[in-house]
N, C-alpha and C positions, 0 to 999 in steps of 0.2 A: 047270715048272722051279723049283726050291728056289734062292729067294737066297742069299746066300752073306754073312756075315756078317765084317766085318774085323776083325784078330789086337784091335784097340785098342778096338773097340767090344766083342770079348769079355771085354776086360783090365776096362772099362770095370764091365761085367756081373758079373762074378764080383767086383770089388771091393763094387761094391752089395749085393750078394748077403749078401758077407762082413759086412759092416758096419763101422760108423767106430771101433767098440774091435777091429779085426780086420784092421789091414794085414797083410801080405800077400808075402814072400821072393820079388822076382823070379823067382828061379830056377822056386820052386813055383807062381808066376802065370804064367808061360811053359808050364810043362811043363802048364799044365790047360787054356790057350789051344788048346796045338798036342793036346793029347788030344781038346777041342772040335768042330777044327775036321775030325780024322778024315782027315788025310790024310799019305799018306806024307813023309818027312822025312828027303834022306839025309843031311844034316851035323846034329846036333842043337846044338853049338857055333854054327854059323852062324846058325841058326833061333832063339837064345837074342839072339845078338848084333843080330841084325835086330826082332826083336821089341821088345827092349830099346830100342832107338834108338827105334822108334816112340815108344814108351809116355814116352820121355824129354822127348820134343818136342812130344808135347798137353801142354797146359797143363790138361787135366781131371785129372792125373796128379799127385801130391804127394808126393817122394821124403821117407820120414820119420825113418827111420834106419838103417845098418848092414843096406845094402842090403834095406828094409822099404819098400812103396809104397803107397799110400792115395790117396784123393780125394781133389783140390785143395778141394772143397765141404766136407769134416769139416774146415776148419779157417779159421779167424777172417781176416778179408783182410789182416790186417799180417804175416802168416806165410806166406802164398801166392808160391811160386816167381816170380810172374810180377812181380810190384812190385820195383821195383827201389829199393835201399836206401844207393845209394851217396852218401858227401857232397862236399863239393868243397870242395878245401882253396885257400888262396890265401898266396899268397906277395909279399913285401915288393920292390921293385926296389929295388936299393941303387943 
């Protein structure tokens, strides 16, 4: 029996593949996922939408522009989604 490989470890796959000057249109990372994986699809909306979500929430994933996705690893650790950059303001009591 042939394992069965996951939508975000394909995502994962063909980003590598692609390379780091080669992110990558959602849409066209999805549609080569679900062509991958060979199997029927009957909402393709749905199947974009759920894919999507996966790939949003690994953090191996690196939203890079104008709906473009890349590997968190092509880029320097103060750019990486996962750090969090926020400061903290503080205020006077009068």
């Amino acid at each position: 029996m042939e394992e069965k490989i996951s939508e975000v470890d394909l995502a994962y796959n063909i980003l590598s593949a692609a390379g780091k000057d080669n992110p990558i249109h959602f849409k066209t990372l999805i549609r080569q996922i679900i062509a991958a994986k060979n199997e029927v699809v009957q909402n393709e909306a749905a199947a974009i939408s759920e894919i999507y979500t996966m790939i949003n929430m690994d953090s191996r994933f690196q939203h890079v522009k104008d709906g473009l996705w890349g590997l968190a690893d092509w880029f320097p650790p103060e750019t990486k989604r996962t750090r969090s950059t926020t400061t903290k303001t503080t205020t006077k009591a009068s």
